[in-house]
C-alpha positions as CSV (number, residue, x, y, z in Angstrom):
1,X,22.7,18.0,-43.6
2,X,19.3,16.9,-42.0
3,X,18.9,21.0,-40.7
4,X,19.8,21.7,-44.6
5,X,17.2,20.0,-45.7
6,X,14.2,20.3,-43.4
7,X,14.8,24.0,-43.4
8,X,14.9,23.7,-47.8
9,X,11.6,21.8,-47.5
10,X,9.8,24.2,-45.1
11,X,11.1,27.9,-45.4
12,X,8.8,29.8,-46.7
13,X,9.7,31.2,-50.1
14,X,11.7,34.6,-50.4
15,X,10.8,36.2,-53.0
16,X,12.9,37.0,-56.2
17,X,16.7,38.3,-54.5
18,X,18.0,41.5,-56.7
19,X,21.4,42.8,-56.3
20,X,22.2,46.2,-55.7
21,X,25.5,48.3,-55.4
22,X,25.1,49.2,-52.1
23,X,24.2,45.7,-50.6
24,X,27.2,44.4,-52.6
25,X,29.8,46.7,-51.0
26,X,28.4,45.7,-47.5
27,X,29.1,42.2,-48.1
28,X,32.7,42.8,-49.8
29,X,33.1,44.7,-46.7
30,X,32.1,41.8,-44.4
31,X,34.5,39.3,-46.4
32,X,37.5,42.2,-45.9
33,X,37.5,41.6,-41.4
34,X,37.5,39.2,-39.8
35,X,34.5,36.8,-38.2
36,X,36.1,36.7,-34.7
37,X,34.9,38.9,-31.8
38,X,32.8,41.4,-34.6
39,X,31.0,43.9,-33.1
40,X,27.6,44.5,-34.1
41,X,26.6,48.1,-35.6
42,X,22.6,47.8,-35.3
43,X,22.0,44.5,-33.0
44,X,22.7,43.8,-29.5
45,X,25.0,41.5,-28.0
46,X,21.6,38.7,-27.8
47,X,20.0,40.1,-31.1
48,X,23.5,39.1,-32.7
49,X,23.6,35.8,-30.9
50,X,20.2,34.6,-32.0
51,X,20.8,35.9,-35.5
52,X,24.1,33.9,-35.8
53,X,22.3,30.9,-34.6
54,X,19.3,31.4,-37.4
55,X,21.8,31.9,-40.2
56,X,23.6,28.8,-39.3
57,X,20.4,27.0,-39.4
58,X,19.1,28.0,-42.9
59,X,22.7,27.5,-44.7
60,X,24.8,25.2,-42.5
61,X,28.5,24.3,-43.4
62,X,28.7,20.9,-45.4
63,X,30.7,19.7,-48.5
64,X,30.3,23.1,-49.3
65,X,31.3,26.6,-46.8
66,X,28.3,27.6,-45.0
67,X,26.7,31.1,-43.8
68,X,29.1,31.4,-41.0
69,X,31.9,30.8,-42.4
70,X,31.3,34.0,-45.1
71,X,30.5,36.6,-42.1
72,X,26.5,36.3,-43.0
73,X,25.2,37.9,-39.2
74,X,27.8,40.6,-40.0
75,X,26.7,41.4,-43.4
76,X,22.6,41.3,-42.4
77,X,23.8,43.4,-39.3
78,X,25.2,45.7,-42.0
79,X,22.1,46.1,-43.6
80,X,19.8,46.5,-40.8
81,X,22.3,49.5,-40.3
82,X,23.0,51.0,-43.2
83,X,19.9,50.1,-45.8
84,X,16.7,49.5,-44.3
85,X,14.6,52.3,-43.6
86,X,13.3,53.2,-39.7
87,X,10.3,51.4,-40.2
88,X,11.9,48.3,-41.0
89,X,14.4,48.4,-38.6
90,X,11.9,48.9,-35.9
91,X,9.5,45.8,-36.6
92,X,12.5,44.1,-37.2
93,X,13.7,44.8,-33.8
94,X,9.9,44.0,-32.5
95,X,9.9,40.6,-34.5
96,X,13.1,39.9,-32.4
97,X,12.2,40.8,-28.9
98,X,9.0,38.6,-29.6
99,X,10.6,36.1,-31.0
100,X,13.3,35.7,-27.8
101,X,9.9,35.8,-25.4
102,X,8.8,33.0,-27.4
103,X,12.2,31.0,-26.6
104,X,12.3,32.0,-23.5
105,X,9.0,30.8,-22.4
106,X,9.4,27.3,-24.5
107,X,12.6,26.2,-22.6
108,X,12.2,28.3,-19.6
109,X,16.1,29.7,-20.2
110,X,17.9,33.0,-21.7
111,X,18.1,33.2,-25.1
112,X,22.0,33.8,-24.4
113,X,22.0,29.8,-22.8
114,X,19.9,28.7,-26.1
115,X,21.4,26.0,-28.3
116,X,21.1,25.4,-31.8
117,X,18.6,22.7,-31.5
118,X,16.3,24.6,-29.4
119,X,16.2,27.3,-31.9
120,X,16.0,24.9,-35.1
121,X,12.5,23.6,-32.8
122,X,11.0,27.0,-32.2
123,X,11.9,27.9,-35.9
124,X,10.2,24.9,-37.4
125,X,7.2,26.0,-35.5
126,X,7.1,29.2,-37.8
127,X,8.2,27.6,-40.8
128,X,7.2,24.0,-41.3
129,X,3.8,24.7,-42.2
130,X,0.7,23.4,-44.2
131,X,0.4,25.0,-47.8
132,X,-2.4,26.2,-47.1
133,X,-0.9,27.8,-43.8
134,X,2.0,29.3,-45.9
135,X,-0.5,30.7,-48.1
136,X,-2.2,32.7,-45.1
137,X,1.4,33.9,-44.1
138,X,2.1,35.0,-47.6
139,X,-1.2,37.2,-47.2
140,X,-0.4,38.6,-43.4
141,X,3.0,39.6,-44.7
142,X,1.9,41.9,-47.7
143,X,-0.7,43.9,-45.2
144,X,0.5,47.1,-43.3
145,X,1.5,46.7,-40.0
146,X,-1.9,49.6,-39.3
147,X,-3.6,46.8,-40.5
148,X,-3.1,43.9,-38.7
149,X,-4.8,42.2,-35.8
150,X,-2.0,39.7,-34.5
151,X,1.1,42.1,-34.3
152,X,3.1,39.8,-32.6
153,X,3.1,36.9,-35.2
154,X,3.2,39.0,-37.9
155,X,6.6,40.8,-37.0
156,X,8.0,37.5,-36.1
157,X,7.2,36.3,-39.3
158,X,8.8,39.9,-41.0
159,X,12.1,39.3,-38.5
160,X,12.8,35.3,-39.7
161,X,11.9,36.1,-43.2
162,X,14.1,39.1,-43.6
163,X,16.9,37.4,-41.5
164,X,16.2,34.6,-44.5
165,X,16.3,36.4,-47.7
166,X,19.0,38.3,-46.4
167,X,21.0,35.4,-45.8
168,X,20.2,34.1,-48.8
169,X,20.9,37.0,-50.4
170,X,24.6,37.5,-48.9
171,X,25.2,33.7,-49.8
172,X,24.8,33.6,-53.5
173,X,26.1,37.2,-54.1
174,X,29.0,36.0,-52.5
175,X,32.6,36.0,-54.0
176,X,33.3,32.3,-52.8
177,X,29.6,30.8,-53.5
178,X,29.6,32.7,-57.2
179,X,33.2,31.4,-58.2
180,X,33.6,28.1,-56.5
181,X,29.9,26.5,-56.4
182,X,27.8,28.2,-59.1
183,X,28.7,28.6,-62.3
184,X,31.4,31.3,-63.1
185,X,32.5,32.4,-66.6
186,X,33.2,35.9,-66.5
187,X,33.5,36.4,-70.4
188,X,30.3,34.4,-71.0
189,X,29.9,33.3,-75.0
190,X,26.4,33.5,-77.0
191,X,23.4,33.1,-74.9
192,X,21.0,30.1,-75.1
193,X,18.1,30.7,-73.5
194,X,16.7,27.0,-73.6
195,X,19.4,24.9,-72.3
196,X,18.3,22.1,-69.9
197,X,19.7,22.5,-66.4
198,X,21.0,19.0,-66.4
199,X,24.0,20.1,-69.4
200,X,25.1,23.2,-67.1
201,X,25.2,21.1,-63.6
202,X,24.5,24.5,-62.1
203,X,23.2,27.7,-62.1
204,X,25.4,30.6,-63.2
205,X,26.6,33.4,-60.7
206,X,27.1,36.1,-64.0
């Protein structure tokens, strides 16, 4: 719960999250096979392993089923394959090898031997940030890549913020998280734009 939080208090924001047919069919076909032994369609074998780690850091398993558990690193592997265009896919894959150097060299070990608190301290170094500081990301992050000076800490900061949104993304948009944990009525009655938060206990998934 303590990852939970600090990672709710210091992620940087990711932007609004809008669904789209094709992103919905990956995850339906993530939540179809099962988690065990999955082979990776874009990542590598420590790409994959790094990403699982990250995804179990920003939405950990708690009272209620975490990123793991609904195939998340499958479902962003998905995407990396199948949705984002070449130029994506390659500062992604940049961000990553950067961002394993960076590991590396702070505990002197593989990324393969890594464990999940030594990732959680070499994320927070990225993400638990002034607001001023997060400001300043927000402004690296819309430039072109042409454009910028420090290449290496801005496609680290492009890898852990797509790894985030997408996680985020697959999470709420997920069958189990829309009808179990949000809100589900799927014949919703009159709309009511103005009612408070606190009479609906959650948000709605439809």
């Amino acid at each position: 719960m303590k990852r939970r939080e600090l990672l709710k208090k210091t992620a940087l924001a990711s932007g609004c999250i809008v669904a789209t047919p094709t992103l919905l069919e990956l995850l339906v076909s993530c939540q179809e096979q099962p988690t065990l032994s999955w082979k990776p369609l874009f990542l590598d074998k420590k790409q994959a392993f790094v990403v699982e780690n990250l995804v179990d850091l920003i939405l950990p398993a708690s009272s209620t089923v975490g990123a793991l558990e609904l195939q998340i690193p499958k479902f962003i592997d998905l995407v990396l394959n199948d949705v984002l265009p070449k130029n994506e896919q390659t500062i992604f894959i940049k961000g990553a090898q950067f961002f394993h150097h960076k590991f590396e060299a702070m505990f002197n070990k593989a990324v393969l031997e890594g464990s999940k608190d030594e990732f959680l301290t070499l994320l927070s170094k990225y993400f638990k940030l002034s607001a001023e500081d997060q400001k300043n990301v927000f402004k690296l992050l819309e430039k072109d890549e042409k454009s910028i000076e420090n290449i290496e800490l801005y496609v680290i900061y492009k890898y852990l913020t797509c790894i985030r949104y997408y996680t985020l993304f697959g999470y709420y948009t997920s069958k189990e998280v829309g009808t179990e944990i949000l809100n589900y009525n799927p014949v919703p009655g009159e709309y009511n734009g103005c009612v408070p938060v606190s009479e609906v206990g959650n948000s709605s998934s439809i």
